[in-house]
C-alpha positions as CSV (number, residue, x, y, z in Angstrom):
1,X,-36.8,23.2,16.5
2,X,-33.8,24.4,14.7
3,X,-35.0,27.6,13.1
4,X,-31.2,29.0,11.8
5,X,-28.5,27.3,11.2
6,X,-24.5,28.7,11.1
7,X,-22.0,26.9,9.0
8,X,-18.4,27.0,10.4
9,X,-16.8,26.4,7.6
10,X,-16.2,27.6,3.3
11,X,-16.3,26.2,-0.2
12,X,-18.1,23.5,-1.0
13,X,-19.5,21.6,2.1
14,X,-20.3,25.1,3.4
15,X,-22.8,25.3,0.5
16,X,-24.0,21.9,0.2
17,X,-25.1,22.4,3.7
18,X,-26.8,25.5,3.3
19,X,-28.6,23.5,0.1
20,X,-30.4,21.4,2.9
21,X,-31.0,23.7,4.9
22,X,-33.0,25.6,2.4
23,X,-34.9,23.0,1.5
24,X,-35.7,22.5,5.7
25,X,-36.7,26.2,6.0
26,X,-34.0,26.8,8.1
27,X,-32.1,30.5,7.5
28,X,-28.4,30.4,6.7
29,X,-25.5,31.7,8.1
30,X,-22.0,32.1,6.8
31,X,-18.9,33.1,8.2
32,X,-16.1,34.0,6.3
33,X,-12.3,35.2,6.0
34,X,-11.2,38.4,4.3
35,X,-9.8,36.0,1.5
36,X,-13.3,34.6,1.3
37,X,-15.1,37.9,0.7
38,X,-16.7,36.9,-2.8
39,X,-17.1,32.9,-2.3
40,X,-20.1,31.6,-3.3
41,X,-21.1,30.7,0.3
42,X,-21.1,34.3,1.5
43,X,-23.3,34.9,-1.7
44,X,-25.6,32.0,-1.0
45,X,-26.7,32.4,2.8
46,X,-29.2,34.4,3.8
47,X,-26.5,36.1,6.0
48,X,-22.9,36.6,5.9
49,X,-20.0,38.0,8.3
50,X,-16.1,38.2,8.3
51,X,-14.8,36.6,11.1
52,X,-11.1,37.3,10.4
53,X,-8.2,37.4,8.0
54,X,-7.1,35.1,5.4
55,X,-5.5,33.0,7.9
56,X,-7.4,30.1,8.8
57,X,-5.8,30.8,12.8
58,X,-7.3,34.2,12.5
59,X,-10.9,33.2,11.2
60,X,-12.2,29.8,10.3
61,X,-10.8,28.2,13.6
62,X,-11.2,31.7,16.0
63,X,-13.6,29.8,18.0
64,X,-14.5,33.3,19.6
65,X,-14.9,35.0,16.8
66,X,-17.4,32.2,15.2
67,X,-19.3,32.2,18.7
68,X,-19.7,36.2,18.6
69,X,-21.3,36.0,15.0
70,X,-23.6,32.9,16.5
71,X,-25.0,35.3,19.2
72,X,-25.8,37.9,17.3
73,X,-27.6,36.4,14.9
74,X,-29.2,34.0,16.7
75,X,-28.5,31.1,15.5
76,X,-29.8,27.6,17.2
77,X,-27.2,25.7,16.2
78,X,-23.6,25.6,14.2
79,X,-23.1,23.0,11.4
80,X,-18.7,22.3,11.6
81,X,-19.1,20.7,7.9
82,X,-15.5,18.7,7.6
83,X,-12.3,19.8,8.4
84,X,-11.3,23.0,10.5
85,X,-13.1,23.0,13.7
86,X,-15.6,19.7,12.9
87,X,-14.1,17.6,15.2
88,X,-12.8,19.8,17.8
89,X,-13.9,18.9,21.0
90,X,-12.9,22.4,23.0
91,X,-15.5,24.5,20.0
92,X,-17.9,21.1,20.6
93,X,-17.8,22.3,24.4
94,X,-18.1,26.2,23.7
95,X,-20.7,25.8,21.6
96,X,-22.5,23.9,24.3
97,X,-22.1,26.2,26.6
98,X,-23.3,29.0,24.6
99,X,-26.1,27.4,24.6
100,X,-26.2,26.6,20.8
101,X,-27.0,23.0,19.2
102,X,-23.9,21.8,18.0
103,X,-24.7,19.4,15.1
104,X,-22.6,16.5,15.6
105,X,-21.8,13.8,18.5
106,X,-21.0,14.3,21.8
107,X,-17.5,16.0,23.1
108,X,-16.8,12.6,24.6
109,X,-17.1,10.6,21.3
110,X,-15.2,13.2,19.8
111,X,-12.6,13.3,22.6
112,X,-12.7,9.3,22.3
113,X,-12.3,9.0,18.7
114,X,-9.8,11.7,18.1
115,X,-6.9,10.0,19.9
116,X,-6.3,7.0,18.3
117,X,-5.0,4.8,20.9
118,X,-7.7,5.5,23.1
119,X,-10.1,4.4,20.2
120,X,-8.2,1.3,19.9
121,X,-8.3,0.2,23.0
122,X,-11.9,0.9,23.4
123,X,-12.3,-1.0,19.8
124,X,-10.4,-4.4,21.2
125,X,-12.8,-4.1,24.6
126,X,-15.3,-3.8,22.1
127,X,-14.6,-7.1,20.0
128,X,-13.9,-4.8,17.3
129,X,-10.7,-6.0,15.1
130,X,-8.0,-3.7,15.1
131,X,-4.3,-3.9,13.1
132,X,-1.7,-6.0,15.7
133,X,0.3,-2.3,17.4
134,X,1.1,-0.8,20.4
135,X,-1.2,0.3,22.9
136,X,0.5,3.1,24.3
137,X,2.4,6.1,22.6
138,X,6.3,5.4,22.0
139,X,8.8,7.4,23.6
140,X,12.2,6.3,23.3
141,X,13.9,5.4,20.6
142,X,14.8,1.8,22.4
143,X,11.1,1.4,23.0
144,X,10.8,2.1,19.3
145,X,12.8,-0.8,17.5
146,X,11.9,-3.3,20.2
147,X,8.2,-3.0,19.3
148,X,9.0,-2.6,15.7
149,X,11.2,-5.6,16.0
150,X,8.6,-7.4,17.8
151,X,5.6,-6.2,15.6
152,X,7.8,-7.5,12.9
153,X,8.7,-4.9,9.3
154,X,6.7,-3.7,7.7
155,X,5.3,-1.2,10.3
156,X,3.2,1.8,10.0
157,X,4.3,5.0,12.5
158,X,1.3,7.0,13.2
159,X,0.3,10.8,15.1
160,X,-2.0,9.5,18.2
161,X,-4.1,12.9,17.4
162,X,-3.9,12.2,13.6
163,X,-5.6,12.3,10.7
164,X,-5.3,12.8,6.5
165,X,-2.1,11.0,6.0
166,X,-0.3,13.5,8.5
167,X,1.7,12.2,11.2
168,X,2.2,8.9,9.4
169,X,5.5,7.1,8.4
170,X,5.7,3.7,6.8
171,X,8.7,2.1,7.2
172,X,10.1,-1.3,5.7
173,X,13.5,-1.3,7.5
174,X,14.6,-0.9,10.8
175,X,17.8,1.2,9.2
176,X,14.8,3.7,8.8
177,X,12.9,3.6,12.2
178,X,14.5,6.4,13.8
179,X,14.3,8.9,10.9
180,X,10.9,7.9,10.5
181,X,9.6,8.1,14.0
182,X,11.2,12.1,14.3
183,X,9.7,13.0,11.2
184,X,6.0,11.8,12.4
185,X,6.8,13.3,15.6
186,X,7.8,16.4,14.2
187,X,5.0,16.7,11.8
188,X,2.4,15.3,14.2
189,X,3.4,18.5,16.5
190,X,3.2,20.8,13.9
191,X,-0.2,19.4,12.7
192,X,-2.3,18.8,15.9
193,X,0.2,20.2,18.7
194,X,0.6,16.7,19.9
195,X,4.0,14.9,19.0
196,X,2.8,11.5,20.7
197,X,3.0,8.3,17.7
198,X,2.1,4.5,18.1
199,X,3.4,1.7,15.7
200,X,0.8,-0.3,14.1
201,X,2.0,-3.5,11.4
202,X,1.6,-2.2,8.2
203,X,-1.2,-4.4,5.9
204,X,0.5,-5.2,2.8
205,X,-2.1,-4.0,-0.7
206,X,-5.1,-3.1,2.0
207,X,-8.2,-2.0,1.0
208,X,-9.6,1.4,2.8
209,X,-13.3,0.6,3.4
210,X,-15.5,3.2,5.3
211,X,-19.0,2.6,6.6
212,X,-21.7,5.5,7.2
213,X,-23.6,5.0,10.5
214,X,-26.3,7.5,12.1
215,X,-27.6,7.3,15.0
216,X,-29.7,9.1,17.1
217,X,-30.9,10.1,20.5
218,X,-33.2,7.3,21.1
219,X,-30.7,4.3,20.8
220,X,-31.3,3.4,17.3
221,X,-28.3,2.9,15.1
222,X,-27.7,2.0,11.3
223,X,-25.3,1.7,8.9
224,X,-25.5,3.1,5.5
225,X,-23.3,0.6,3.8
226,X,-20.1,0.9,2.5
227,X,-17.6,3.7,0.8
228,X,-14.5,2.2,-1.0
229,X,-11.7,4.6,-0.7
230,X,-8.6,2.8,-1.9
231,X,-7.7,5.2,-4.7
232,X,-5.1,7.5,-2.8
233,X,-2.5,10.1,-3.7
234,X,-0.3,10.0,-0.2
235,X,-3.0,8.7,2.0
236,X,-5.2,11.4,0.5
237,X,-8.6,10.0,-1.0
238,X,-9.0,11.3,-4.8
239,X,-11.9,8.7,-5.8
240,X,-14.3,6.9,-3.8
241,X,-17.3,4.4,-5.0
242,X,-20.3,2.3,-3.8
243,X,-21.0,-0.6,-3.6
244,X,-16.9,-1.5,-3.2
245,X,-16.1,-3.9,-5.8
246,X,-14.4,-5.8,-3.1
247,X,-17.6,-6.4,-0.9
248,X,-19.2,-10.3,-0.3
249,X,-23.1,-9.8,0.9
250,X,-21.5,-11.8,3.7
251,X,-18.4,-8.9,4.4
252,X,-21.1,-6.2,4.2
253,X,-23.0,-7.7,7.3
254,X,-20.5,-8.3,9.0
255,X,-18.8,-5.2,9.2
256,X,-21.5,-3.2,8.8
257,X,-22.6,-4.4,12.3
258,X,-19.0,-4.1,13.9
259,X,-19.1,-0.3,12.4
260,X,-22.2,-0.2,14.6
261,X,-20.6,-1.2,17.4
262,X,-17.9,1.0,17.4
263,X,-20.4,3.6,17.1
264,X,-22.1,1.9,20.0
265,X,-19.1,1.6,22.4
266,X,-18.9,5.6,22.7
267,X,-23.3,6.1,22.5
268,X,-22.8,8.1,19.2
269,X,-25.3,10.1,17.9
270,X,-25.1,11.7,14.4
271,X,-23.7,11.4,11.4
272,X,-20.0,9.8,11.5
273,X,-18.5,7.1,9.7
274,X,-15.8,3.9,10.5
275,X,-13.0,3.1,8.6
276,X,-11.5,-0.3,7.9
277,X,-8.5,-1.9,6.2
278,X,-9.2,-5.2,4.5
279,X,-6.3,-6.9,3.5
280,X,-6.4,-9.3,0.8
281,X,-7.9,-12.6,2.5
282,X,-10.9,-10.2,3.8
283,X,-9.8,-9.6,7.1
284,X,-10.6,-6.5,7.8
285,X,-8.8,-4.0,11.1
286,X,-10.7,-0.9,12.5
287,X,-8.6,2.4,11.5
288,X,-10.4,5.0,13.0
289,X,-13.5,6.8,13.7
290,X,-14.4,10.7,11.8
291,X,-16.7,12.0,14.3
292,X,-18.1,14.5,11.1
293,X,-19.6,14.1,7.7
294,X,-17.4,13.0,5.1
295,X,-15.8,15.1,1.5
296,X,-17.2,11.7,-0.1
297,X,-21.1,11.3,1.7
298,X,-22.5,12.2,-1.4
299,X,-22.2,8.9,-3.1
300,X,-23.9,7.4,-0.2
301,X,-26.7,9.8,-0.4
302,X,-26.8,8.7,-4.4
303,X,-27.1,5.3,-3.8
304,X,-29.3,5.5,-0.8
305,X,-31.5,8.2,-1.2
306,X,-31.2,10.0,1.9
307,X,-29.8,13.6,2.4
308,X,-27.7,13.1,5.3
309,X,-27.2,16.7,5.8
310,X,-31.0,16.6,6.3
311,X,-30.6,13.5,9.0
312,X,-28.1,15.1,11.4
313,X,-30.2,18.4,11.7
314,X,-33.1,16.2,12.0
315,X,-31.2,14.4,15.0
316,X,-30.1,17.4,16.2
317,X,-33.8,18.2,16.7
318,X,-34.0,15.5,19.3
319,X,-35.9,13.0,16.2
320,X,-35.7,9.8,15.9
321,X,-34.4,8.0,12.2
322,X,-37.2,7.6,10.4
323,X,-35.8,4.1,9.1
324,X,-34.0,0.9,10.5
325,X,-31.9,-1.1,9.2
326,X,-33.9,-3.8,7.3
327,X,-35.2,-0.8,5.8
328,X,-32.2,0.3,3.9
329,X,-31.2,-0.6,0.0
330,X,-28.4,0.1,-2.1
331,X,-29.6,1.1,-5.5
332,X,-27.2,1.0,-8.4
333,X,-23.5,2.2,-8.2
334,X,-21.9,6.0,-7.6
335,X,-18.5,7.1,-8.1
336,X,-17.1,10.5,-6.8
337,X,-14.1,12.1,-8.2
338,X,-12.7,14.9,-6.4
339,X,-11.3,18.2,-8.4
340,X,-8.8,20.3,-7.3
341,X,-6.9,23.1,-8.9
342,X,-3.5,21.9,-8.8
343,X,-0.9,21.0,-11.3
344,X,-0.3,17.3,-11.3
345,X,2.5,17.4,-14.2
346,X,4.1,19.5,-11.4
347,X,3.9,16.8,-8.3
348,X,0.5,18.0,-8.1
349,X,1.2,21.6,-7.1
350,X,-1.7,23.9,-5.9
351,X,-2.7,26.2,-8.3
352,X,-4.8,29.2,-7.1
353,X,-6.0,31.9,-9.6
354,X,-8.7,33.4,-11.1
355,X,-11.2,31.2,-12.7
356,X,-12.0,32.6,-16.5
357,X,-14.6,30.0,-17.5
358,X,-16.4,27.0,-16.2
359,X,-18.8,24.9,-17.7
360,X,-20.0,22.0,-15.1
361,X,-21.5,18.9,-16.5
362,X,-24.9,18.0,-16.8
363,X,-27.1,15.0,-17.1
364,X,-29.0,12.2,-16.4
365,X,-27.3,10.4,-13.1
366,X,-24.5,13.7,-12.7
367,X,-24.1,16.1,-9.5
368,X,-21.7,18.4,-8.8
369,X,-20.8,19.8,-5.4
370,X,-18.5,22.9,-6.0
371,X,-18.1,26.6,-5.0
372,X,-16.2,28.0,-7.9
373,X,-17.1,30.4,-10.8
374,X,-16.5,32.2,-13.8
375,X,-14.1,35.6,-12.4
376,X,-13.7,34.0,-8.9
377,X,-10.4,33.9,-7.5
378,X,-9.2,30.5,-5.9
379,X,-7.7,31.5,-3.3
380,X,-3.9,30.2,-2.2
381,X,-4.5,29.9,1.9
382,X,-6.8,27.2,1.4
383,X,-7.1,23.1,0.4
384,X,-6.8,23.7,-3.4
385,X,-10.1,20.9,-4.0
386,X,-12.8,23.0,-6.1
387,X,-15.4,20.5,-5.9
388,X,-16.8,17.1,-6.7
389,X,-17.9,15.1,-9.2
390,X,-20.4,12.6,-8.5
391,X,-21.9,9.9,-11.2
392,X,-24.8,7.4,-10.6
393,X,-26.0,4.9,-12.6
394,X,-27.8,1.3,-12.3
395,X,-24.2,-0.4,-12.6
396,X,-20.8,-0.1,-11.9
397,X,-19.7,0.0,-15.7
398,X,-22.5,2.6,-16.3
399,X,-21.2,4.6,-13.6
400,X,-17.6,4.5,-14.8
401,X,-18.7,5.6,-18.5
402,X,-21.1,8.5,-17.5
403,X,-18.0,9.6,-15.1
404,X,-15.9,9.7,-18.0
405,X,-19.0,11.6,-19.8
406,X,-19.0,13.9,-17.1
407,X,-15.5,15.0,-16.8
408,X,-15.3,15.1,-20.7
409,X,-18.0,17.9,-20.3
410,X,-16.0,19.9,-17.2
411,X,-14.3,22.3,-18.5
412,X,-12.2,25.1,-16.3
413,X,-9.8,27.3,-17.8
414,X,-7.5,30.0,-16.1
415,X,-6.3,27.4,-13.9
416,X,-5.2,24.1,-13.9
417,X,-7.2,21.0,-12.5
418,X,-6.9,17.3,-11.7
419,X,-9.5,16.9,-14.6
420,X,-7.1,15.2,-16.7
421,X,-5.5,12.8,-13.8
422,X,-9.1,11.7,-12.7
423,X,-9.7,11.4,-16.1
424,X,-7.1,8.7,-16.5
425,X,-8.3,7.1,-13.6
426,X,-11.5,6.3,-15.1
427,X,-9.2,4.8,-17.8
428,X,-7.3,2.4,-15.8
429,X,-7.9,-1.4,-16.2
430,X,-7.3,-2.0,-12.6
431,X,-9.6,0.5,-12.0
432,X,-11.9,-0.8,-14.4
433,X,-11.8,-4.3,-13.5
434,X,-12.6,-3.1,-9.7
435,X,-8.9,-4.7,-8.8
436,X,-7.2,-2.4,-7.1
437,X,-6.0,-1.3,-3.6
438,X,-4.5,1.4,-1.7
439,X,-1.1,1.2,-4.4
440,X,-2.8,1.6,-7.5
441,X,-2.0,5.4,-8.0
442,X,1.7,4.7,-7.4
443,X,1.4,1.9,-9.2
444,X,-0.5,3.4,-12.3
445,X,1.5,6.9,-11.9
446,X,3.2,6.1,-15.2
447,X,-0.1,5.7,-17.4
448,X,-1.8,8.6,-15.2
449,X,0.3,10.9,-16.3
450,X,0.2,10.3,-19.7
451,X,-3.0,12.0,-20.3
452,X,-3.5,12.7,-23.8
453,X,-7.0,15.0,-23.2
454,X,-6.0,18.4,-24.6
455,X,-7.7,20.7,-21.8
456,X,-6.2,23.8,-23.0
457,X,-8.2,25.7,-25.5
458,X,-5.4,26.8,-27.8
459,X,-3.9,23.6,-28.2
460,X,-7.6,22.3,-29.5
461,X,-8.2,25.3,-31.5
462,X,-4.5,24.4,-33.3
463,X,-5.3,20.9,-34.1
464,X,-8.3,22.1,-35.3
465,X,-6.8,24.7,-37.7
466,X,-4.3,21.6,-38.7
467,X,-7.4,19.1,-39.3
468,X,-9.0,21.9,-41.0
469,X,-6.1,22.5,-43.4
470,X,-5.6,19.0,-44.2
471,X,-9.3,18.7,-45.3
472,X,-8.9,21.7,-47.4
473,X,-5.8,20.0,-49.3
474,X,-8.2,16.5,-49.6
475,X,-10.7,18.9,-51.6
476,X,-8.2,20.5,-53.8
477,X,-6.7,17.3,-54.9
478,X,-10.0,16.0,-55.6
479,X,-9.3,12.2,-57.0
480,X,-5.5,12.3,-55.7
481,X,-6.3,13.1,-52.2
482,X,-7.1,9.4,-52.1
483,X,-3.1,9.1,-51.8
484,X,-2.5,11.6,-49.2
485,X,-5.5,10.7,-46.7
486,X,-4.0,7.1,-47.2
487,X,-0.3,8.7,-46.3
488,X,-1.8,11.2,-43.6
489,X,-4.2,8.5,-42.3
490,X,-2.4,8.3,-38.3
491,X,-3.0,12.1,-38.2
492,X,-6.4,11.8,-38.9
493,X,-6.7,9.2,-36.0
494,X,-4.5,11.5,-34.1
495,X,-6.7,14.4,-34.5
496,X,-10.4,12.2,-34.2
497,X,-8.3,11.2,-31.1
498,X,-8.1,14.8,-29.2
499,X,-11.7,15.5,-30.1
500,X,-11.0,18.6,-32.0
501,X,-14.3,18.4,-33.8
502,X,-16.3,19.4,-30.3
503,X,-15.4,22.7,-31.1
C-alpha cells in the first residue's frame, strides 16, 4: 500500500492533495522551484526539495530531476495534480519504469486522449457524438477552405495536441481561414511542439458540460454527474457549478452513460473527466477527454461527498470503488469561483506581488482551496490563479447568495484580484436566472466591469471619513439637518451602498 506520496506539482492542488493524503496516513513530498522556496506547499509536506530554477523547463517539468527526488525519498508513487506534467505520457512512462505508482490512467489512455483526432475517431467507433470535422490534421491551405467550405462557416480551428483555449481559432469567414489556421499552427507549436490543427463546425451559444467518471482496476465504472463550465474568459473556465441549470433528469442519463463509454473505449482507470458541448436543442458533441483531476473537482466532491483525491490513491492501491452507480446522489447545489491575482480593469493582466493581508471567508457551506498568505510573494513565472472559492448550499439560489457572502468576506490587499469581476458574476441576471452559455462573459463584459465594490482599503476608509463628516454636520444642525439629509439623501445611499460601515 501506498505509504508516501510525491506531488509533482505547486500552489493550490499541490496542497489540497497533500490535505488527503494526511488524512490517509500517507507522508508527503514536495518538490519545488527556487521561486517556490517559501510556498505553502514546501511548508506543508512532511518533506520538501528544489528541483530547479524558477523556470517551469528547469524544475516543475525536469522529469529527471522530479524522478531523482522520488528515489531518494522513497516514494511509492507520484501525484501529477493538473497541469505541468499530469498528462504527459513520456513522465507517465518514466515513472513506470522507475518503478513508482503513477496515480492516474494508463500511458495509452493518456496517449489516446491527448491527441484529439485520435480521440475522435475512437469516440465515433464508440457511438459517442462528436461536433461534424475533419478526421485528419489539415495541411494545405487548399485542403483548408475546401473542408471549411464544406463543413460550412462558422468553423472552429483547433491544435490536435491541445488544450486550455491554446491552439484554437474561431473563424466566421473564409476571408479569415488562412490567418487563422497559421496563427493556431503557430501557437499550437509553441504550446505543445506539435503544429498539426483539424477543423471542427463551430456550435453556435454551446454549453460546456463536463462529467466526472472513476473507474478502477476491476472494470467498474461511474460517473459522478455533471460540472457546468460555460462561464469563460477566452475559453478559460472562471466559474463552474452543479447541478447545471441546463440538465433534464433525462440529459443527465444519457450522457452520463456515453461519458462512461468514452472512458470505457480506452479501459480507463482513475480519476478523469469528459467534456461535452450542448447546443441549444440539447444535443450534445464529445470535446475531449482530461486524463487528470480537474481546477473545478471540488464542487463535485461538495455535492457528492466523496474526496476524489482520496479515490484515485485508493485505486492506485489496486481497490475497488467502494460504490456504484445507483449508489450515487447529488445533494444540493455548489458553485466554484476561481481567484486570480490579475488586474481585470487592465485586460486582466497578471499581477504578482507580495501579499500584505488576507482574510479568507468562513462559514456554514464555504471552502477555500488556496496557497497564499500574508508576506508571501506571488510569484510572476507562474498561472496567476491564487485559489478557489467554493460555496454549497441546499439550492441553487442559496448557493449563489452565500457565494456572494463569501467573496464579500475575501479580502487581499497588496495585490489585485478577480474578486471584484467574480463578484459581478454572481450579480448577473443571466447568470442568476441559470441562462447562459459559453458568450455570457463577452456578452456581460460591459456590466462586469462596472464593479462598484470598493476593494481598496483607502478608498473605504475616505468614504468613511465623508459619511462620518456628514453625520457630524446632521448633529450640529440639530432640527435643520432635517433639510440637508433630505438634500444629501443619494449620498447617503451612495455611501450605505459601498458598505463603509463594515469598517
Amino acid at each position: 500500500m501506498i505509504e508516501k506520496v510525491l506531488v509533482a506539482n505547486r500552489g493550490e492542488i499541490a496542497v489540497r492533495v497533500m490535505r488527503s493524503c494526511r488524512e490517509m496516513g500517507i507522508a508527503s513530498v514536495a518538490v519545488f522551484s527556487e521561486a517556490d522556496r517559501n510556498a505553502m506547499h514546501v511548508r506543508y509536506a512532511d518533506e520538501a526539495y528544489c528541483v530547479g530554477p524558477a523556470s517551469s523547463a528547469e524544475s516543475y517539468l525536469n522529469i529527471d530531476n522530479i524522478l531523482k527526488v522520488a528515489k531518494t525519498t522513497k516514494a511509492d508513487a507520484i501525484h501529477p495534480g493538473y497541469g505541468f506534467l499530469s498528462e504527459n505520457a513520456v513522465f507517465a512512462q518514466k515513472v513506470a519504469d522507475a518503478g513508482i505508482i503513477f496515480i492516474g490512467p494508463s500511458i495509452h489512455a493518456i496517449n489516446t486522449m491527448g491527441d484529439k483526432l485520435t480521440a475522435r475517431e475512437l469516440m465515433m467507433k464508440s457511438g459517442v457524438p462528436v461536433v461534424p470535422g475533419t478526421e485528419e490534421n489539415i495541411n494545405s491551405n487548399e485542403r483548408l477552405k475546401e473542408v471549411a467550405k464544406e463543413i460550412g462557416y462558422p468553423v472552429m480551428i483547433k491544435a490536435s495536441a491541445g488544450g486550455g483555449g491554446k491552439g484554437m481559432r474561431l473563424v466566421r469567414d473564409e476571408k479569415d481561414v488562412i490567418s487563422s489556421y497559421e496563427m493556431a499552427k503557430s501557437e499550437a507549436k509553441s504550446s505543445f511542439a506539435n503544429d498539426a490543427v483539424y477543423i471542427e463546425k463551430y456550435i453556435e451559444g454551446p454549453h460546456h458540460i463536463e462529467f466526472q467518471i472513476m473507474a478502477d482496476e476491476h472494470g467498474n465504472y461511474v460517473h459522478l454527474f455533471e460540472r457546468e463550465c460555460s462561464v469563460q474568459r477566452r475559453h478559460q473556465k472562471v466559474v463552474e457549478e452543479t447541478p447545471s441549470p441546463l440538465m433534464t433528469p433525462e440529459l443527465r442519463e444519457e450522457m452520463g452513460q456515453r461519458a462512461i463509454d468514452a472512458a470505457k473505449s480506452v479501459d480507463y482507470v482513475g480519476a478523469g473527466t469528459v467534456e461535452f458541448l450542448v447546443d441549444n436543442n440539447l444535443n450534445f458533441y464529445f470535446l475531449e477527454m482530461n486524463t487528470r483531476l480537474q481546477v473545478e473537482h471540488p464542487i463535485t466532491e461538495r455535492v457528492t461527498g466523496i474526496d476524489l483525491v482520496k479515490a484515485q490513491i485508493n485505486v492506485a492501491n489496486g481497490l475497488a470503488l467502494p460504490f456504484k452507480q445507483e449508489d450515487l446522489r447529488q445533494n444540493g447545489h455548489s458553485i466554484e469561483c476561481r481567484i486570480y491575482a490579475e488586474d481585470h480593469k487592465n485586460n486582466f493582466m497578471p499581477c504578482p506581488g507580495v501579499v500584505k493581508n488576507i482574510s479568507e471567508p468562513l462559514g456554514l457551506g464555504i471552502r477555500t482551496d488556496g496557497y497564499v498568505y500574508e508576506g508571501y510573494e506571488i510569484p510572476f513565472h507562474y498561472d496567476p490563479m491564487i485559489s478557489k472559492l467554493i460555496s454549497w448550499a441546499p439550492t441553487r439560489q442559496e448557493a449563489i447568495e452565500r457565494m456572494k457572502r463569501a467573496l464579500y468576506e475575501y479580502k487581499i490587499t497588496g495585490v489585485k484580484t478577480s474578486i471584484p469581476f467574480v463578484s459581478r458574476i454572481m450579480e448577473a441576471d443571466d447568470f442568476v436566472q441559470g441562462k447562459y452559455d459559453t458568450h455570457f462573459i463577452e456578452e456581460n463584459m460591459d456590466f462586469l466591469m462596472s464593479d462598484d465594490d470598493c476593494s481598496d482599503y483607502c478608498e473605504d476608509i475616505a468614504l468613511l471619513v465623508a459619511y462620518l463628516d456628514y453625520s457630524e454636520k446632521l448633529q450640529k444642525l440639530g432640527g435643520n439637518g432635517q433639510k440637508l439629509e433630505s438634500k444629501s439623501s443619494p449620498w447617503k445611499e451612495f455611501a450605505r451602498r459601498k458598505n463603509v460601515i463594515r469598517l
